[in-house]
N, C-alpha and C positions, 0 to 999 in steps of 0.2 A: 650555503643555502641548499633547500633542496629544490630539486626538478622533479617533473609531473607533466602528464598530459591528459586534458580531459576526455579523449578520447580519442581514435583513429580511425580511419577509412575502413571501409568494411566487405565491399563487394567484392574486392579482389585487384592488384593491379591489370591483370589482364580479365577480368570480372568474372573469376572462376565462380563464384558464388552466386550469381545471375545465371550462368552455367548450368549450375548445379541445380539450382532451384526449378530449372525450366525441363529437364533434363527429367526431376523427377516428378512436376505434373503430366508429363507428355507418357511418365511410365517405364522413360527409358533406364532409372536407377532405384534401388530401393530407397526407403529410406534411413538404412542402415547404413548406405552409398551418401546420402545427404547430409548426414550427420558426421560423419567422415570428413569432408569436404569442409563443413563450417570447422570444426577442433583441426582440419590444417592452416586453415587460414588465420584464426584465432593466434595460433603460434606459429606463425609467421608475420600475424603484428608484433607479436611480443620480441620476438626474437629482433626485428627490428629498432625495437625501444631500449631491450637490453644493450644489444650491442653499442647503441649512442651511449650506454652507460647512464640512463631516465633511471632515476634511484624509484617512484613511485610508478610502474606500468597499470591503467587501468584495466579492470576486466568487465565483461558485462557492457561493453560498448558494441560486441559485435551482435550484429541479429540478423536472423533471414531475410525479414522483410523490411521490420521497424522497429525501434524500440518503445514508442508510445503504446504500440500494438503487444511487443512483449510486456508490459506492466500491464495492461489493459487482463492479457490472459495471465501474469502472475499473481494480481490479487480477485482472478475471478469476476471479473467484470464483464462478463458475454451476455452480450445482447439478447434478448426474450426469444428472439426468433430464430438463433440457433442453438437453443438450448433440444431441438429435435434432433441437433447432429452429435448430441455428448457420449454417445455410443462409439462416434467414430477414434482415429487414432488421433492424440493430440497435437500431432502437426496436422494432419487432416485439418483437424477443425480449426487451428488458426491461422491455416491459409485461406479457408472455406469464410473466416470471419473480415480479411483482407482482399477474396477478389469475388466473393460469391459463392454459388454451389447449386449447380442446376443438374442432377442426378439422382435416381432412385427417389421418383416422385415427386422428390424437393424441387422450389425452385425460389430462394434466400436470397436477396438483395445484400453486397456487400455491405462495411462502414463506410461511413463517407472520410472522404481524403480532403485536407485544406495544407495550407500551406507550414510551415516551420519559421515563424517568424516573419521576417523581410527578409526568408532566401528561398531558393528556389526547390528546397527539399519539401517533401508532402510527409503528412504523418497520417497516418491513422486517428482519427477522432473519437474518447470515449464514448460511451453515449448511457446515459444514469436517466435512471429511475424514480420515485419518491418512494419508492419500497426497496431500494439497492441495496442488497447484502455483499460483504466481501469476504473472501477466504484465503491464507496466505497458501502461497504456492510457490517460496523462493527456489526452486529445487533449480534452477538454471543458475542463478548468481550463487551458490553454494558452489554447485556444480565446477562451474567454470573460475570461482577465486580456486578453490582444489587442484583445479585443473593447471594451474598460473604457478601456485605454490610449487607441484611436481616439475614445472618446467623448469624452475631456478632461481624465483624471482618473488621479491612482496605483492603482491599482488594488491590496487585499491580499487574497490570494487566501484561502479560506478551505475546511480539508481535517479530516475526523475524522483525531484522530490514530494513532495503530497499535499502540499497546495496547489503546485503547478500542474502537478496531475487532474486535479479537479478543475482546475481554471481551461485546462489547454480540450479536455471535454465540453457536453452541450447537454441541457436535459430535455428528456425524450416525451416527459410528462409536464403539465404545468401545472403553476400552484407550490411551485417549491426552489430552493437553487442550490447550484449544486455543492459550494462551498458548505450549505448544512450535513453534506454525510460525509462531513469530517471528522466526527466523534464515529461515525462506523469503519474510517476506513482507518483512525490512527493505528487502533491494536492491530491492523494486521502489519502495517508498517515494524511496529514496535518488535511484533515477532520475526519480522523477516530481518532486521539489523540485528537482533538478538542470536538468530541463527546466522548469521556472517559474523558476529563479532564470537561465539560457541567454536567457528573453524577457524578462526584465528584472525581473522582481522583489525588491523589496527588503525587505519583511517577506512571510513567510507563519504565517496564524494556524491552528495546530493545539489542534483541539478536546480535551481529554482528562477529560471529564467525572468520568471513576470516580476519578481523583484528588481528588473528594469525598465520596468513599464508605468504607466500610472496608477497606482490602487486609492481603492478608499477607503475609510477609515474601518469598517468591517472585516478587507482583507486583513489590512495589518493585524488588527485584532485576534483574526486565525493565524497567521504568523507564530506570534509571541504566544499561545498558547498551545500550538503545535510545538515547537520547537521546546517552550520550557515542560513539556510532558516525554518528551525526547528524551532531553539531557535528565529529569528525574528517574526515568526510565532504565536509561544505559549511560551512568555518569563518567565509565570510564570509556567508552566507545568513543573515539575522537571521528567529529562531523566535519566535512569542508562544504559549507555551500557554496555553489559557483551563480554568476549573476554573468551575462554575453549581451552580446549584439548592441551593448548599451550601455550609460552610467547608472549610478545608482540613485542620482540627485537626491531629489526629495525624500527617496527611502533607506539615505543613509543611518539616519541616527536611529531607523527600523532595524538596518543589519549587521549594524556595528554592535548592537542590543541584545541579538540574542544569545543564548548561551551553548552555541557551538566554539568548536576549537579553530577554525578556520575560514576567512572569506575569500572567493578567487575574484578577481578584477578586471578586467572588461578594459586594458589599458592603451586597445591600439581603439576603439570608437569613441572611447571617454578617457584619453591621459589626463585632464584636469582633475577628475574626483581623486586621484590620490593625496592630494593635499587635503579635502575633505575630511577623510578616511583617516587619515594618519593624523589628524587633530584630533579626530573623534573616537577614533577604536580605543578600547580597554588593551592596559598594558601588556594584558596577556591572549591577546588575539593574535594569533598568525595569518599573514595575509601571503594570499597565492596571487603574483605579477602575471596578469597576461599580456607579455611585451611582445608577441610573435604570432602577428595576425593569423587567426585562424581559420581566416573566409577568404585573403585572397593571395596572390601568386609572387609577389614581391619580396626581394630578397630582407631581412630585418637590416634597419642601419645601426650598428652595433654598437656606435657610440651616441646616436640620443637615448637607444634602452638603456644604457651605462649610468646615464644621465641619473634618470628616472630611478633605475636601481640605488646610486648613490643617494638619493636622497631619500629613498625608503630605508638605506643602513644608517640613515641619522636618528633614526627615532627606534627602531629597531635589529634587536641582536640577527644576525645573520642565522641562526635557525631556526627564527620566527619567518623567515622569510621563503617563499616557494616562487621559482620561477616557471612560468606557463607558457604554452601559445594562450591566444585571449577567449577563444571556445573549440569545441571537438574539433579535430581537423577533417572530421564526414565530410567539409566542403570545398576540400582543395583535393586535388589527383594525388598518385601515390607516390613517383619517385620521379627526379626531374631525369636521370641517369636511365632512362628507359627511350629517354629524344634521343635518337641518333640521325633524322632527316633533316639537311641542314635545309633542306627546300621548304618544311614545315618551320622550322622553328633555327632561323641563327642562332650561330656560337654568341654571338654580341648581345643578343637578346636573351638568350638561353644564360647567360653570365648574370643576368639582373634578376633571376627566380630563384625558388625555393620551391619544393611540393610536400609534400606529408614527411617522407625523409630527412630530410634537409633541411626541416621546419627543426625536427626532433634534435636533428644537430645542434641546430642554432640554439636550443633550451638549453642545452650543453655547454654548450660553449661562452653566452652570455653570464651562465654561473659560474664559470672556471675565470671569465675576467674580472668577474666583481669580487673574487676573491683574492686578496692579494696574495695567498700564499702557491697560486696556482696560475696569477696572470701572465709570467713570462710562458706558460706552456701553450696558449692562444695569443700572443700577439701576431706570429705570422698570419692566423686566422681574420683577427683585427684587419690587419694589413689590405689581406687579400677581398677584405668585406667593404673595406672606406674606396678602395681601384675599383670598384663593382658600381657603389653608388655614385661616384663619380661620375665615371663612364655612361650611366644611362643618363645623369643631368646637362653633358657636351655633348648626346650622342646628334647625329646630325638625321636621323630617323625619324625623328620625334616630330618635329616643327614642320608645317607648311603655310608658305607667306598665300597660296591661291585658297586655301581653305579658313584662315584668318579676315582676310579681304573677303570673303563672301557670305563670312559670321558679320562682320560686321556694316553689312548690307541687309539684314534680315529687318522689316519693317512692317506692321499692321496689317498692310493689307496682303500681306502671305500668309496669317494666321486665323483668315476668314472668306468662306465660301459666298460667292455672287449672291447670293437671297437666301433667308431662312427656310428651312424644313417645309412648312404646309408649298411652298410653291417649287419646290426641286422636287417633293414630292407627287405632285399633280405631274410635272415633266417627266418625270421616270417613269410612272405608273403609264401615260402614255408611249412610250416609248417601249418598255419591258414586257407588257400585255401578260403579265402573271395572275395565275388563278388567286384565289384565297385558300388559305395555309400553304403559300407554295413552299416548296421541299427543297433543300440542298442538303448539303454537309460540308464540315469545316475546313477540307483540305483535301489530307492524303488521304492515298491508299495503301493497303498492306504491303509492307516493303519485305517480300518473301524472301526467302535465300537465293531462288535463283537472280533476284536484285540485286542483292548485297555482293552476290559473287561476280555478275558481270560487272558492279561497279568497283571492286577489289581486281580484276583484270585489266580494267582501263590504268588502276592505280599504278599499277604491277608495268604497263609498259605489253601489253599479252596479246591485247588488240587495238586497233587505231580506233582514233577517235570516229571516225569515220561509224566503222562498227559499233561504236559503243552507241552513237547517239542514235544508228537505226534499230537497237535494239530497243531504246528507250521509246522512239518515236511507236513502235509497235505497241509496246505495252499502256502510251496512251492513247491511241485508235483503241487498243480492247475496252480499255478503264469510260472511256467515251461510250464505247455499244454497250456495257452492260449499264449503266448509268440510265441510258434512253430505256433499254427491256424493262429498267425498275421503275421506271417513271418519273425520275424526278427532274424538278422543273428548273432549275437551275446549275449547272454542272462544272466540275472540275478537273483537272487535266491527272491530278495523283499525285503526285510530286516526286515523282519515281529519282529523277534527277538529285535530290535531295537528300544528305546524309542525315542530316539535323535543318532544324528551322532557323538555328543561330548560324551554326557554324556554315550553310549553305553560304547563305550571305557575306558573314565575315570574311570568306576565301576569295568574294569579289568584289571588295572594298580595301581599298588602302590604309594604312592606320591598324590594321588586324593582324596576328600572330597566330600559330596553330600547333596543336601537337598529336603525334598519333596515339599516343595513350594515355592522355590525359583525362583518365575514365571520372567523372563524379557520380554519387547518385543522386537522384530525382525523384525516386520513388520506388519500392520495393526492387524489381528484377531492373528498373528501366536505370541506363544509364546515361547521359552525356558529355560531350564534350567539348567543354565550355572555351569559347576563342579567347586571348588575351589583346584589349587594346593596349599597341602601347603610344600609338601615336595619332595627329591628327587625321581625321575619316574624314573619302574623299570616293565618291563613285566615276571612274573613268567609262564605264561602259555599260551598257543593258544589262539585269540581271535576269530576269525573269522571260521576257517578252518573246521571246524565242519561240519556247516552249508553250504557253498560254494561246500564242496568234497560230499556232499551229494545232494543239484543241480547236480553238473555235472554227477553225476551215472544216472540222469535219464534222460537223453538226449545225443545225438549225436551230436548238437549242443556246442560251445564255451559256457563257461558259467564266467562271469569275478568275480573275487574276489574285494569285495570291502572295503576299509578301507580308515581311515580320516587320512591327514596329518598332520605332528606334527606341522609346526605356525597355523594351523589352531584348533589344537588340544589347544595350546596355545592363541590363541587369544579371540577363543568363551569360552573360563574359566576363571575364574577368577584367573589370576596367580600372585603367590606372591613375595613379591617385597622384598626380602630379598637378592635377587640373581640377576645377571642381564639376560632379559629374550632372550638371546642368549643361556646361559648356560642350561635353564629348555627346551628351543627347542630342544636343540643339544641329550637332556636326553631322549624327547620324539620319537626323531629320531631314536636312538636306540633299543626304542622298538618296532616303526614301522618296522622297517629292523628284526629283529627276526622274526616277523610275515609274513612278504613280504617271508623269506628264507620257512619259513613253509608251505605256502601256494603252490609256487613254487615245492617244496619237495612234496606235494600232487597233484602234477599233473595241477594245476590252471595255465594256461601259460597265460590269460588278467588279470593283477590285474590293481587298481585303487585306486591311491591314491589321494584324494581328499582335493585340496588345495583352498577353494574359499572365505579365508580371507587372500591369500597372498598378492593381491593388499590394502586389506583394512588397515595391520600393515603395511604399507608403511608410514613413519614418514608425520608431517603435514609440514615440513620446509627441501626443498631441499638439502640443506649441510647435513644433516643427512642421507641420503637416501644411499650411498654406504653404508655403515657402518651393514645397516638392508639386506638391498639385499644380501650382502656378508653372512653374517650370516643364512639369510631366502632361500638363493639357495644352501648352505652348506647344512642344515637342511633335505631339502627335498631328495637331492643328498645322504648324509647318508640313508635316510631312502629307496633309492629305488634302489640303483646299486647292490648290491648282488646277481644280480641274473643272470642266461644265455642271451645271445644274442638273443637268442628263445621265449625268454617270454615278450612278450609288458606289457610294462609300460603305463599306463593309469592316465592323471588327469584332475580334474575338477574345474572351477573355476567360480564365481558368478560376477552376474552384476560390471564389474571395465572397467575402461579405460586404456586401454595397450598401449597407443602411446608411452607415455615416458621411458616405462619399457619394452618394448619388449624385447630386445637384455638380459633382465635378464632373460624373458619367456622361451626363448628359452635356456639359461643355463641352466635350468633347465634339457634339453636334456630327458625329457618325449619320447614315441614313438607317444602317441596322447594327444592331449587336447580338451579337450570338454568346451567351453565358450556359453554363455547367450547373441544371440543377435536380436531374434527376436523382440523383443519391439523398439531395435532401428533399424529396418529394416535390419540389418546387417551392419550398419556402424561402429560398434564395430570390426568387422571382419578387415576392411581397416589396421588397422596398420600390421597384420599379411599380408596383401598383400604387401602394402609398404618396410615392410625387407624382403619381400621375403623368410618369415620364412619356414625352409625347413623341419619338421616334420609335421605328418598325422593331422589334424584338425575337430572338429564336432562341426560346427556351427547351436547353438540352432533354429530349424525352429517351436517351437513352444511353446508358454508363460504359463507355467505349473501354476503361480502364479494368473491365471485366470479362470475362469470354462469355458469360452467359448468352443468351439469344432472348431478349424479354419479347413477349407477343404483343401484336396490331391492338387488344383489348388496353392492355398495358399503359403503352401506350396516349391511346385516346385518351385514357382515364389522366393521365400527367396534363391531358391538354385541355383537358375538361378543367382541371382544377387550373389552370391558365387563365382561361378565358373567364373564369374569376375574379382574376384580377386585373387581367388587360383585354382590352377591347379585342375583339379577334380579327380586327383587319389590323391590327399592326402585329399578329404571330405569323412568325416562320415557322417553319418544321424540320429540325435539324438532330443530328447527333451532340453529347456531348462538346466531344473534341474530334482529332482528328483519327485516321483510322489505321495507323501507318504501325501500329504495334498489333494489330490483329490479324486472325487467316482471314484466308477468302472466305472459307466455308461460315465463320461466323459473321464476317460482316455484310454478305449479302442478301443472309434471310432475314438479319436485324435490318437491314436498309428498305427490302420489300415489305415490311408489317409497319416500316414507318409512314411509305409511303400510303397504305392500306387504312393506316390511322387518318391518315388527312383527306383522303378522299371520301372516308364514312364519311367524317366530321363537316366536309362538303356539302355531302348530300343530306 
């Protein structure tokens, strides 16, 4: 059988390419320096893949920023409004089309960013025209199969495919969609495999993700005549498309249909469709196994994928067959052999993972058992894989009988607040005495270097805690005064204390795991590092309250407490799947609600609970989707009703589309929410006018994931177009998101033109 991977991590294990990238907008490298830096890392994945002995390495998985963004610039798809910067050099202008461009007159509003499915990676969104031409421009995936071939190896090039392409875009005109400039963007397609299969290519893997999603009878339709203009096209060019995150149900007898040489399978979120599949595929389809999840941290158990394998070599000759992880591994860290802190992450728990490495092993190794003429060279392997899984099913970690016992105490009236909305509202607005359009922002603040180093000195052992926390107490007394200079009416402490939003938490919650390099991306340069639950969560002590009742002593001003909600707590972690992840939300629910009463109890009447992977764990196939809501607006509703009618409820939620989820949004029965819509001019906003959602609202008036500085006009104008749709006594006046990847210099003459906005708008 042969081995494959649909892709690998990209930013670097130690995120030399976040590095590099920041490195050369700041000026400090060329970018002859930049380009350097990506062709070593490039071949330092491969060399990786080679060495496990992956007979197919992909290429064209790595990219600066994004890959949707590099197709976006390979077939000439750039947005109208930087077509003023096509002078510049062409990394210029496709970072200029990723984070903005406020220089030499210009002042260009990035693409907007949304999510990558149900994870937590953001892509770049195309954005089409009814007049959209395209041009190919494969010189990168030439480039780099070439580059793959010199190093020693087949190289298969790896490209979204061009329905998804279109699908995973928005159009920017109306009066058309986007799937109709399918017939303009085939021939560029046609040419850009034509030039990979001209350097030699002999598979190329196209991505077609939404072929696990619902389509209707028109996609399909595009489908089957993209696909049979493909293979008329370039009959000898062998296709693999890949389907992830999901089965292929209903659109099997779609993909088993067309006339590619290859399907890959989706085998760790949907094992049931291979039976499907393997009724229904034509005899001479190759089907690629993805038995070695490729989204989370869990070692594979090498003899259910055996299982599975075996019963694909009953219908199938063994080089029809490909073994996979079940999509890119972009969303697991890079080597697990980089843990060495046994205070982060146990040997015991450390023995039940895998990371990108060890993934690629495992493809290896599951091929070399399913063949019999190579199985005795992995059975120690075997061995050492069945003691692993073992070991984490006895482990005595895992189970807590006080956290059981108070799951199963969880009752009605903890998933609903004393009196509805109009009358919590009248009591706060009493109590809070806020202007109209009052001001806040979502959290943090710029977490500078000299942050990260005094908090890498506490790590290190360099100075006492003592010191560390008066350094910290300092920098929120500044965060506090400049806050009041800027006027806003509601304030925040910074978060200075805080590494991440997840992992802050996870490190003081029971049931959580950590590692120091377990870098994922998130988005372009931004990385995190995602905690692993492996066992039941359990809050022994105050997380937050510390810090927060110590803001509000120094100020007259509201000061909000901030903490992350438990799906989101859940989703950006790697949780483990021994349980179903209703049960590990409902666990983290309750420790958020201990904290919320705490908080509360010290005087904090705005907390904030921050949900903005609630749209993102929204299943990828409609029929599933009560099931999760039900569950995921329980979650949230534990974690935040215990408290008086006085004390507003605050959340926050990241780049998603609420059209269809609204009427869940609003279950959630928050007092405010704060959403992400400036990128898309506020059109994100529309559905919350549409149900005439009748809770307070803070529509992001400005794109924190950009260094730009947008002006007070700016501004106003996003809020103008607000109060459009929502009545203006329920708008806030807030940022995007949080501010904690910005400098100072930008975030505080964007914060004073915000405030500048609302008090026009005032008066």
């Amino acid at each position: 059988m042969i081995t494959h991977v649909l892709g690998y991590p990209r930013i670097g294990a130690n995120r030399e390419i976040k590095k590099a990238c920041e490195r050369y907008w700041s000026g400090k490298i060329t970018r002859d320096e930049l380009v350097e830096a990506g062709r070593r890392q490039r071949q330092y994945n491969w060399g990786v893949q080679k060495e496990a002995g992956i007979d197919m390495v992909p290429v064209n998985d790595f990219s600066f920023y994004d890959h949707i963004l590099d197709m976006a610039f390979a077939v000439d798809a750039i947005p109208r409004r930087f077509q003023v910067l096509k002078e510049l050099d062409p990394m210029d202008l496709y970072f200029a089309m990723a984070r903005g461009y406020q220089q030499g007159g210009h002042d260009i509003i990035p693409m907007e960013m949304t999510k990558w499915f149900d994870t937590n990676y953001h892509y770049i969104v195309p954005e089409f025209t009814s007049d959209q031409t395209f041009t190919s421009h494969s010189h990168k995936m030439v480039r780099e199969y070439r580059e793959g071939k010199e190093y020693g190896f087949e190289p298969k090039p790896v490209m979204i495919g061009p329905v998804s392409f279109l699908l995973l875009g928005k159009e920017k005109d109306v009066g058309f969609s986007r799937l109709d400039l399918i017939s303009r963007l085939l021939p560029v397609y046609r040419e850009m495999l034509a030039d990979l299969q001209q350097a030699g290519a002999q598979w190329v893997q196209l991505d077609e993700p939404f072929l696990s999603l619902d389509l209707d009878d028109k996609t399909r339709d595009v489908y089957r005549q993209v696909y049979q203009q493909l293979h008329a096209a370039l009959p000898s060019l062998k296709l693999m498309i890949t389907s992830f995150f999901e089965g292929l149900h209903d659109n099997t007898s779609l993909a088993v249909s067309l006339p590619v040489q290859g399907l890959h399978l989706d085998l760790v979120s949907d094992p049931q469709q291979l039976d499907n599949v393997l009724a229904s595929a034509p005899e001479n389809l190759n089907l690629s196994l993805g038995l070695i999840d490729g989204r989370n941290v869990w070692k594979n158990d090498l003899e259910q994928s055996l299982q599975m394998t075996q019963k694909a070599l009953e219908q199938k000759k063994p080089e029809q067959l490909f073994i996979a992880p079940s999509s890119s591994l972009l969303h697991v860290p890079y080597d697990l052999e980089l843990e060495k802190d046994e205070d982060h992450l146990p040997s015991e728990i450390k023995n039940w993972l895998a990371f990108a490495r060890q993934k690629v092993h495992e493809v290896k190794t599951l091929a070399g058992l399913a063949n019999p003429a190579t199985h005795h060279q992995y059975k120690s392997a075997l061995a050492n894989n069945r003691q692993a899984i073992q070991s984490r099913g006895k482990s005595e970690r895992i189970h807590k009988q006080s956290v059981q016992e108070r799951m199963d105490g969880v009752n009605p009236d903890m998933t609903t607040r004393k009196h509805p909305f109009p009358e919590r509202h009248q009591k706060q607005a009493n109590q809070l005495h806020l202007p109209q359009y009052p001001t806040t922002t979502i959290g943090s603040f710029p977490q500078t270097s000299q942050v990260r180093k005094v908090r890498r000195q506490y790590r290190r052992g360099e100075i006492t805690r003592g010191e560390y926390e008066q350094h910290l107490r300092r920098l929120i007394a500044q965060a506090i005064r400049q806050q009041e200079e800027i006027g806003l009416d509601v304030l925040v402490h910074g978060e200075f204390e805080r590494n991440d939003m997840v992992e802050y938490f996870g490190e003081q919650l029971e049931g959580f795991a950590f590692t120091q390099n377990g870098w994922v991306q998130s988005y372009g340069t931004r990385g995190v590092k995602p905690p692993i639950i492996f066992g039941d969560v359990e809050r022994k002590k105050p997380m937050t309250v510390e810090w927060s009742s110590y803001a509000q002593s120094l100020t007259d001003h509201w000061v909000k407490g901030m903490l992350t909600g438990p799906v989101t707590l859940l989703q950006w972690s790697f949780a483990r799947d021994d349980q179903p992840r209703h049960a590990t939300a409902h666990q983290i629910a309750l420790a958020i609600r201990d904290e919320v009463a705490d908080l509360e109890q010290a005087g904090i009447k705005l907390i904030q609970i921050d949900e903005p992977a609630f749209r993102e764990g929204l299943p990828l196939r409609k029929k599933y989707w009560p099931q999760y809501l039900q569950w995921a607006v329980k979650a949230f509703r534990i974690a935040s009703s215990g408290v008086n009618d006085d004390t507003q409820i605050h959340t926050h939620m990241c780049y998603s589309e609420f059209n269809d989820i609204i009427e869940h949004i609003a279950d959630l029965d928050a007092d405010v929410i704060t959403i992400e819509t400036s990128r898309s001019q506020m059109e994100l906003l529309e559905a919350f006018g549409d149900y005439q959602y009748p809770n307070e609202i803070g529509p992001g008036v400005y794109d924190i994931h950009s260094p730009r500085v947008p002006s007070a006009s700016e501004m106003e104008n996003l809020l103008k177009k607000a109060v459009k749709v929502i009545p203006k006594q329920q708008i806030w006046v807030n940022p995007d998101c949080g501010l904690k990847t910005r400098k100072w210099d930008e975030a505080l003459p964007a914060l004073q033109n915000m405030v500048k906005a609302a008090k026009d708008l005032r008066r």
